[in-house]
C-alpha positions in Angstrom: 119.5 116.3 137.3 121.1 114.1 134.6 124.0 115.6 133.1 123.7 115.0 129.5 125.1 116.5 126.4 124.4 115.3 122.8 126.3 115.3 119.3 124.4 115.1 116.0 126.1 114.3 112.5 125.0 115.1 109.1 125.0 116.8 105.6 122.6 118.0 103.5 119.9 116.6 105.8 117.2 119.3 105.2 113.9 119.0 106.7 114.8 116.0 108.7 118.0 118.1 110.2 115.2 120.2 111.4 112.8 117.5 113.0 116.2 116.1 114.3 116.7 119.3 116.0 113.4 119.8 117.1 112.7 116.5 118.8 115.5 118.0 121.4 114.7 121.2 121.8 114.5 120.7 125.2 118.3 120.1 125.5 119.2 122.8 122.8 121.8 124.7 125.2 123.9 121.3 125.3 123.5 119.7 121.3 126.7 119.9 119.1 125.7 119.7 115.6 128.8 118.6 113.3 128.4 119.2 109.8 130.2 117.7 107.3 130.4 120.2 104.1 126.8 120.8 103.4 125.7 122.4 100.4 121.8 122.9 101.5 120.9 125.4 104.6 122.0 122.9 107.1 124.1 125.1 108.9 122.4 128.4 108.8 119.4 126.6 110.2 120.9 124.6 113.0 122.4 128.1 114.1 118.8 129.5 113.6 117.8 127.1 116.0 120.4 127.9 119.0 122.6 124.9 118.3 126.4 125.1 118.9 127.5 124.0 115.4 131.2 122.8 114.4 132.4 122.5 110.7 134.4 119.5 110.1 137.8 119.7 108.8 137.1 118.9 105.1 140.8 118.9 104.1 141.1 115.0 105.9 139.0 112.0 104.3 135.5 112.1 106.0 134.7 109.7 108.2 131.0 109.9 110.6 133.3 108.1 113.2 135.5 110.9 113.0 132.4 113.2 112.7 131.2 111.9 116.3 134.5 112.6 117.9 135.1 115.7 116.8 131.7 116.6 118.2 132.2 114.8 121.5 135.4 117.2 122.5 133.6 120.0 121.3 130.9 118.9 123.4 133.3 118.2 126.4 135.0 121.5 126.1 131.6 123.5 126.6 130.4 120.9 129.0 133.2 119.1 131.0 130.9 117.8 133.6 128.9 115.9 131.1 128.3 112.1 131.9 126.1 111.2 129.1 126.4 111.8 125.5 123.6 110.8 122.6 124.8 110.1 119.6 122.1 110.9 117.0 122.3 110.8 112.8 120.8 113.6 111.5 118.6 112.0 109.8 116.2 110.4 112.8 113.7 112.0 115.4 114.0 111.1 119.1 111.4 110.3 120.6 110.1 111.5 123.9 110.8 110.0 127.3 113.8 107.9 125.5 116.4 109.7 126.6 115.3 110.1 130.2 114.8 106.3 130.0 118.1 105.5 128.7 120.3 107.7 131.2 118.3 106.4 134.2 119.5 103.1 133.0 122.8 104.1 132.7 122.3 105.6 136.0 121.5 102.3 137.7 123.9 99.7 135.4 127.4 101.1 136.1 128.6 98.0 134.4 127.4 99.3 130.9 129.0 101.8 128.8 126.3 102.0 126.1 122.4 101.9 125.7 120.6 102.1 123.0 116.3 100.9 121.9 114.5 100.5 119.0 114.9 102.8 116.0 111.8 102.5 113.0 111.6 103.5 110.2 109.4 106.6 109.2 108.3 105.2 106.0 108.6 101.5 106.3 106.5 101.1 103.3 107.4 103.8 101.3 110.1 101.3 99.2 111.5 98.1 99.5 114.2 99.2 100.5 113.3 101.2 103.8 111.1 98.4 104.9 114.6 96.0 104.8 115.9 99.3 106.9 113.3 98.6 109.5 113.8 94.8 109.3 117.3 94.8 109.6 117.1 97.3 112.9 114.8 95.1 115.0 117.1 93.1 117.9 116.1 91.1 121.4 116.3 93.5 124.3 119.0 93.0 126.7 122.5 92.3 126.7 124.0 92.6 122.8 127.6 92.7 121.1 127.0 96.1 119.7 125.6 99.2 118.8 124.3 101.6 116.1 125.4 105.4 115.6 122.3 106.6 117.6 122.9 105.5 121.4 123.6 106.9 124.5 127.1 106.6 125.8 128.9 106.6 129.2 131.8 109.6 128.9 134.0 108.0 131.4 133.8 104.6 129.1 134.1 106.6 126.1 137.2 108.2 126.6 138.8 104.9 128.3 138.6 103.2 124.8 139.8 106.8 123.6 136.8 107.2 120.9 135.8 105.9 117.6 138.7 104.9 115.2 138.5 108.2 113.2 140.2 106.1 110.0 137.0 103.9 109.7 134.4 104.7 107.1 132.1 102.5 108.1 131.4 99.7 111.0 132.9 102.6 113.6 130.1 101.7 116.0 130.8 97.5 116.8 134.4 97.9 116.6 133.9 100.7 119.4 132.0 98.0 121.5 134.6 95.6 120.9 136.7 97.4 122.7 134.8 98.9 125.1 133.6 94.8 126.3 137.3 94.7 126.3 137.5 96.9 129.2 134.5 95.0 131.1 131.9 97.1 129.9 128.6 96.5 128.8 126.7 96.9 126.0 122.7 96.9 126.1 119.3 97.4 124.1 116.2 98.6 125.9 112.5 97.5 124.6 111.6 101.1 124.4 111.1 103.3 121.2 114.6 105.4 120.6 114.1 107.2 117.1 112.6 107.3 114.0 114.2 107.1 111.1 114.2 108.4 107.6 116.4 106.1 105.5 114.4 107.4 102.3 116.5 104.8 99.6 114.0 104.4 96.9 116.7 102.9 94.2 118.2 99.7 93.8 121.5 101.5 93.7 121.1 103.0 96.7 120.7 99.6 98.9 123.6 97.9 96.9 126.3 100.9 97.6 124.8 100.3 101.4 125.4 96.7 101.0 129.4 97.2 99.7 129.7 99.4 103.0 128.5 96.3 104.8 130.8 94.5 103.4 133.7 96.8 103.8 132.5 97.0 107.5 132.9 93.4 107.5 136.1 93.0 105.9 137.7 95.4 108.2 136.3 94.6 111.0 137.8 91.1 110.8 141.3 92.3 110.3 141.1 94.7 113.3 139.6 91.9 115.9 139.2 88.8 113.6 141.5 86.9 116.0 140.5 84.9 119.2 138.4 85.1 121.4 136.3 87.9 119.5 136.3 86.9 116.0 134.6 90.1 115.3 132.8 89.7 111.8 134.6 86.9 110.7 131.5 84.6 110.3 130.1 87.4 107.9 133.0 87.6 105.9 133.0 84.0 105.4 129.3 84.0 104.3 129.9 87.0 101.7 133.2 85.3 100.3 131.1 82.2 100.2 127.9 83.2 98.2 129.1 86.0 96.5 132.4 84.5 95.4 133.2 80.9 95.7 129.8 79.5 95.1 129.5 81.5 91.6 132.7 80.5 90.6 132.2 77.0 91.0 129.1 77.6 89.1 131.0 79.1 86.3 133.6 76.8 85.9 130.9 73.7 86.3 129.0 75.6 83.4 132.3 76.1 81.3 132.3 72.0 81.4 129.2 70.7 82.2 126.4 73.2 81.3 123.5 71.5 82.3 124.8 71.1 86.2 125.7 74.8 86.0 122.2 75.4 85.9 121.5 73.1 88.5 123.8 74.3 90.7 122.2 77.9 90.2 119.2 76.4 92.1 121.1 76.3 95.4 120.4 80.3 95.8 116.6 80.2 95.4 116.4 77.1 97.6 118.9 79.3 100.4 116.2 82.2 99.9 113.6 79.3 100.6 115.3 78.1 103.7 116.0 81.6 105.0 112.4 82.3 104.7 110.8 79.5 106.4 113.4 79.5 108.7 112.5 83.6 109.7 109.9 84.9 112.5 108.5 87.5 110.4 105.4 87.2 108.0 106.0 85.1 105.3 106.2 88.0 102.6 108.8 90.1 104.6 111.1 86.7 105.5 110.6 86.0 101.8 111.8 90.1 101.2 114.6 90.0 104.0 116.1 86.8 102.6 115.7 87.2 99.1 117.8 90.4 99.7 120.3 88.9 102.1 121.3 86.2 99.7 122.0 88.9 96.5 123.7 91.0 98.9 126.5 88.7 99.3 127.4 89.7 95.8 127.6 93.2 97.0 129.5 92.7 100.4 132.3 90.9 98.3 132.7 94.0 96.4 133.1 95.8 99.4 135.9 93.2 100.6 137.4 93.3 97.4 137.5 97.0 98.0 138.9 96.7 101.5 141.5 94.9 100.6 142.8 97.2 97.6 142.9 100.1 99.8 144.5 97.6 102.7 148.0 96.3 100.6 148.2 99.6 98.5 147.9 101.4 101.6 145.0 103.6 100.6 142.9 105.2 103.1 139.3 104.4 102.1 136.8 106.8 101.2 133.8 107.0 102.5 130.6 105.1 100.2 127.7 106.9 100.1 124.6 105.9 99.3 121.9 108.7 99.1 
């Protein structure tokens, strides 16, 4: 019998809270649903539907990361044998068979600490938006550097590393599997369908607050492990500072003096949209979508480092940015 327990996170989640729940109902007697302040019936509903449910110390900054440890010892404490624990957002659906899948793989790889598989999208064409979601989700099967916040987790591995950095609000997951690769252990993706989805961002605003958490993630990620040999993040830092920073102000000061080759340089960001493109495996129109949106989103990842750094030398902790 596997020995499983899992933790789900969320607020205000609603109807997807529900189909969250649902999807496991199988595994009710050992699912620890953390809420974090909810306003709707979140709660009263989980309860409705036999769940163990924890209220999350609202008086400290919010944090998911924090979110997922306080439901792991809760989880423990009712459960100490547990061996496996699935991380799920409360927003997404498992999907049958994936978590028998994933803990007979754990089973068999002692070497790896974490597994998780593909997660869709439930309404990849709904916007925009959710279809860069689903996009940006899709990785090669096998060994990987890191992890989402839905994936099934080794306990032992878990509580070497002591947890997810409760002070992080956002990036919690890879800066986990830093350290857990640290220790020796492994970190894998399965080709077999995990969870759906429901990112449901239908405004602009919406994807670039997601895209300043990125870069946030980024920024802070490189100062934690930005060093040799793991240069966690560092190349994405570089690439924001570069295209949503350096590269515009060169532009600017080029146009202040030479306003015709400001405007030529300006061309060098469709022509990286081009390149990204043509340089994509997906069909044309979503490589065109995916790097059109990459490119602008440098501008938005600064922000986030800009951000990052405000709350790093006045000694602020950050708050959490949310973005639906």
């Amino acid at each position: 019998m596997i020995n499983l327990g899992i933790v789900i996170i969320g607020r205000n989640e609603g109807e997807r809270l529900i189909r969250c729940i649902q999807s496991l109902r199988e595994h009710i007697a050992r699912i620890i649903y953390v809420d974090s302040a909810s306003t709707d019936n979140s709660v009263k509903t989980a309860r409705e539907l036999g769940v163990h449910v924890v209220n999350l110390d609202m008086s400290q900054p919010f944090t998911a990361a924090r979110a997922r440890n306080v439901g792991f010892e809760n989880l423990i404490e009712l459960h100490p044998k547990t061996e496996f624990i699935q991380f799920v957002d409360g927003d997404c659906e498992v999907l049958s068979g994936w978590l028998e899948t994933a803990a007979a793989f754990l089973q068999a790889r002692t070497d790896v600490a974490v597994v998780n598989g593909i997660l869709d999208e439930r309404f990849p064409e709904k916007t925009i938006y959710n279809t860069l979601c689903d996009l940006e989700w899709k990785m090669q099967a096998g060994e990987v550097k890191a992890c989402g916040g839905n994936a099934l987790m080794r306990v032992s591995a878990f509580k070497e590393v002591k947890g997810f950095l409760p002070r992080l609000i956002a990036g919690e997951e890879p800066e986990l599997c830093v350290r857990l690769r640290a220790k020796g252990w492994k970190i894998w993706h399965l080709h077999q369908s995990m969870m759906l989805h429901d990112a449901n961002i239908t405004q602009f605003g919406q994807w670039w607050k997601r895209a300043i958490r990125a870069g946030y993630a980024f920024a802070e990620g490189a100062h934690i492990h930005g060093a040799a040999p793991e240069f966690h993040w560092v190349a994405e830092s570089k690439r924001a500072w570069r295209w949503g920073f350096y590269i515009p102000l060169v532009i600017l000061i080029t146009s202040l003096i030479k306003p015709v080759w400001g405007l030529i340089l300006l061309l060098v960001y469709p022509l990286q949209v081009l390149r990204l493109s043509f340089k994509s495996k997906q069909p044309i129109n979503k490589a065109f979508l995916q790097s059109f949106f990459f490119v602008i989103g440098k501008f938005a990842e600064v922000v986030g480092h800009f951000k990052f750094l405000g709350h790093h030398y006045t000694n602020k902790q950050g708050e959490i940015i949310e973005y639906k």
